[in-house]
C-alpha positions as CSV (number, residue, x, y, z in Angstrom):
1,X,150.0,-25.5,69.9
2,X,149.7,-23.4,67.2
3,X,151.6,-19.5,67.2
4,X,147.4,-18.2,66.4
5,X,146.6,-20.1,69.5
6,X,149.7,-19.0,71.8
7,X,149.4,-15.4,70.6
8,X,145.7,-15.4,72.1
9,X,146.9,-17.0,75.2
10,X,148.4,-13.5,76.2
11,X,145.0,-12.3,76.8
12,X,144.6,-14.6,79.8
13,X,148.6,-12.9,81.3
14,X,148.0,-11.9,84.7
15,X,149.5,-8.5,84.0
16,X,150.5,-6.0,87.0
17,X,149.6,-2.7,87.6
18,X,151.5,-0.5,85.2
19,X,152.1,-3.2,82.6
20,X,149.8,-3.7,79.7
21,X,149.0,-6.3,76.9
22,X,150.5,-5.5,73.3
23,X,147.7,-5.8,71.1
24,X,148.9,-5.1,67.7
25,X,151.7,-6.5,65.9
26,X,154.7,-4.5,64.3
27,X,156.8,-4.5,61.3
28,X,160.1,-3.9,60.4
29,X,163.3,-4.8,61.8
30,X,165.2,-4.9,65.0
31,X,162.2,-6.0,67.8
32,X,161.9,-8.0,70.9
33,X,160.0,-9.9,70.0
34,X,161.1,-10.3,65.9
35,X,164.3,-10.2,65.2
36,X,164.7,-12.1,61.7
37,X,162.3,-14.8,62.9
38,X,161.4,-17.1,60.7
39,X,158.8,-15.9,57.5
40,X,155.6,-17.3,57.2
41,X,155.4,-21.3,56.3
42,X,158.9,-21.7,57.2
43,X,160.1,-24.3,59.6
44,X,161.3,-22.3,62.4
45,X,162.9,-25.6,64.0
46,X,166.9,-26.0,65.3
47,X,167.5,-21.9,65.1
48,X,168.4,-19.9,68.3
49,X,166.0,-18.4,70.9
50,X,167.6,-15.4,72.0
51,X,165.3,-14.4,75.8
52,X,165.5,-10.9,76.6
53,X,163.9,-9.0,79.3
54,X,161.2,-6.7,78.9
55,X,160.2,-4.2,75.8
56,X,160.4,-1.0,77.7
57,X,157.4,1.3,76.9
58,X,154.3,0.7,75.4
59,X,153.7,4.5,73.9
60,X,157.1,3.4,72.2
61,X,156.0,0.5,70.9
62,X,152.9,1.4,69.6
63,X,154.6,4.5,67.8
64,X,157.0,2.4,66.1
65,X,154.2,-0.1,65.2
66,X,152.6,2.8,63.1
67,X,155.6,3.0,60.6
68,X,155.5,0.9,58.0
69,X,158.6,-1.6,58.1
70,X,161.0,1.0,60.7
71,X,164.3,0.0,61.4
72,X,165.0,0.1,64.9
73,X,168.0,2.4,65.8
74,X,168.2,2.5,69.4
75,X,171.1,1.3,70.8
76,X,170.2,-2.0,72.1
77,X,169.1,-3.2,68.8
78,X,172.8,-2.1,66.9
79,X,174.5,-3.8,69.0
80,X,172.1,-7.1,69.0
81,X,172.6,-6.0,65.5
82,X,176.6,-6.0,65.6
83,X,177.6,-8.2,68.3
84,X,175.0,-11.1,67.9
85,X,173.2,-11.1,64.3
86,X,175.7,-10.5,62.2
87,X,177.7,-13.6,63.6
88,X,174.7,-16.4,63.5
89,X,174.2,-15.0,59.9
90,X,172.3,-17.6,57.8
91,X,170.9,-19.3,61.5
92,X,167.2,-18.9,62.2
93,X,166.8,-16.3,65.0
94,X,164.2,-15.4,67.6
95,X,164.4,-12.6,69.6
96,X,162.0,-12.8,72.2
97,X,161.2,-11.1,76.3
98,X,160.9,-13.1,78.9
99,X,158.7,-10.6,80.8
100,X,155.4,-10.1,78.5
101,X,153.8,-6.9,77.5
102,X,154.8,-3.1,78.1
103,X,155.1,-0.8,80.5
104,X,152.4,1.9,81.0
105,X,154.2,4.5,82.5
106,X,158.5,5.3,83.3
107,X,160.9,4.1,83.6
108,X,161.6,2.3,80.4
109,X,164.5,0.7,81.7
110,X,165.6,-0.9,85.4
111,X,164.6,-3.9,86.6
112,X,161.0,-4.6,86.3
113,X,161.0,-7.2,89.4
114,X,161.7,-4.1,91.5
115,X,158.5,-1.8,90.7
116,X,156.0,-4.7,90.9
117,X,154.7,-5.8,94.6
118,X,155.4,-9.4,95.2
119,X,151.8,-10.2,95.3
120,X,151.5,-9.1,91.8
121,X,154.9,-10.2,90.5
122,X,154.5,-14.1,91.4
123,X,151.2,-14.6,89.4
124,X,152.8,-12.7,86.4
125,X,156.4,-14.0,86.4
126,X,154.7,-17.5,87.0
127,X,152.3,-17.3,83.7
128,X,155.5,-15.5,81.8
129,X,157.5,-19.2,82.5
130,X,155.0,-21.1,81.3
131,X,154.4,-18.8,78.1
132,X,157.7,-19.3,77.4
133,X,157.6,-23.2,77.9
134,X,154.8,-23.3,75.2
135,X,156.5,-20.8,72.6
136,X,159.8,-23.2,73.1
137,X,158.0,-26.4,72.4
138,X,156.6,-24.5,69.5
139,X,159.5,-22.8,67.9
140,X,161.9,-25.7,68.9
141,X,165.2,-24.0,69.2
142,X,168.5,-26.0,69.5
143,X,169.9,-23.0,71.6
144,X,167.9,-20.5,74.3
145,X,170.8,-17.7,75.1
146,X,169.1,-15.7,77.6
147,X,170.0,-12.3,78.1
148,X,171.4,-10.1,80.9
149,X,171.7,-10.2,85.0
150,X,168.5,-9.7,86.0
151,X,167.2,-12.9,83.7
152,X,169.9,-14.7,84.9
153,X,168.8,-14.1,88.4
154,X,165.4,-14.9,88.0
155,X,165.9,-18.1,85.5
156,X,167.8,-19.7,87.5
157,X,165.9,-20.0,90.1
158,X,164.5,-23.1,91.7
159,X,162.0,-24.8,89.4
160,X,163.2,-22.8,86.2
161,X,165.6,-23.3,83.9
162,X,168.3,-26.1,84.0
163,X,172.0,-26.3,82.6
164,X,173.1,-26.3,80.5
165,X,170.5,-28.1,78.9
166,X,166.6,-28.2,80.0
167,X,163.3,-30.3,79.0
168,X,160.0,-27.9,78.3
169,X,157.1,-30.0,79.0
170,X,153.5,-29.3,78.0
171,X,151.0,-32.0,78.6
172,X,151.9,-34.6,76.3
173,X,154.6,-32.1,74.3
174,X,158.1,-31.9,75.5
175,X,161.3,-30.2,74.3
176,X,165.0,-29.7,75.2
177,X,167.2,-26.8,74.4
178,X,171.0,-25.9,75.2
179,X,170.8,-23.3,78.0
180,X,173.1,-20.3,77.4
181,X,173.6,-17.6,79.7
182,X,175.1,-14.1,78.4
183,X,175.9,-10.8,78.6
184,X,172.8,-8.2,77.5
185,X,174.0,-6.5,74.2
186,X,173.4,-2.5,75.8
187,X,176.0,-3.8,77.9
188,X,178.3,-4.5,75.1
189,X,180.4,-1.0,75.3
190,X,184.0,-2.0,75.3
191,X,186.0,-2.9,71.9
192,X,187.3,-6.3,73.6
193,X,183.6,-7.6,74.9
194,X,182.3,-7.0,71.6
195,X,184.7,-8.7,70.4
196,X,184.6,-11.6,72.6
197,X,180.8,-11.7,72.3
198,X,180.7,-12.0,68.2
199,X,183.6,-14.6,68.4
200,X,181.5,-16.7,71.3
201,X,178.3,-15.9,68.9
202,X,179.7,-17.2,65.4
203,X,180.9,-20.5,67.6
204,X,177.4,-21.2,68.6
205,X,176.1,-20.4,65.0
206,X,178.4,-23.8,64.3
207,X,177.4,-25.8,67.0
């Protein structure tokens, strides 16, 4: 699969009330999804997936999306920026959600699982898996570090992800990935977790 051909495929998301489709991209640095990504004709295989959990507003996104080459500032981003960037410098990076699209309406943050009825939320979790399946047997990263609790809780579910290492199968594609599970950087506040996150960070930059 091709990234023109899994970009359309968000069309077809199942997406609950109060969560729409992105349908524009956006430039700059410091996004989920972005990050330093991989530029155009580049081989974006062996880098690191990093799986976060939801972009938070779509009237934020699409203001952003209208200046040319931002910077984000908020402070998610520094410290993705501080504790996780800056020590897998000169390793291909993705920084991608788990949970596609954006929210229509508040709250930004929270745990999206909670405002979404459970008749809604299994069709759209289920096609969110599976998008990320594809994007991983696309992209081919050597390490998926997935982000924050309520990832964790919903990853490691039955019939999701495996550890520490897990197969993505698509038809006849497959791919396997080292399954890391971590602390979200906005939780990052202390001097000593910082710390301990760039040190466990620049180890898997070398692995």
């Amino acid at each position: 699969m091709r990234v023109d051909a899994l970009s359309s495929s968000l069309a077809l998301c199942p997406y609950p009330h109060g969560m729409v489709n992105i349908d524009r991209g956006i430039e700059g640095n410091g996004y989920y999804p972005g990050a330093r990504g991989f530029a155009a004709g580049t081989d974006p295989t062996n880098g690191i997936m990093l799986l976060g959990r939801d972009f938070g507003l779509y009237s934020y996104y699409v203001k952003r999306s209208r200046i040319s080459n931002a910077d984000e500032t908020m402070y998610t981003w520094q410290r993705t920026v501080d504790c996780i960037l800056e020590p897998l410098s000169g390793v291909g990076v993705w920084a991608v959600n788990y949970l596609l699209g954006a929210r229509r309406e508040p709250p930004a943050t929270g745990n999206l699982r909670d405002l979404i009825p459970d008749e809604q939320w299994q069709p759209y979790e289920q096609f969110c898996w599976e998008f990320l399946g594809r994007a991983a047997i696309l992209q081919k990263p050597r390490h998926i570090v997935v982000l924050g609790g309520s990832n964790h809780e919903d990853l490691t579910a039955a019939n999701r992800l495996q550890t520490p290492s897990h197969t993505f199968r698509d038809g006849s594609q497959e791919h396997s990935a080292r399954i890391h599970l971590a602390p979200h950087p906005s939780s990052l506040r202390p001097h000593i977790a910082r710390e301990k996150a760039r040190a466990w960070y620049k180890s898997l930059a070398q692995s």
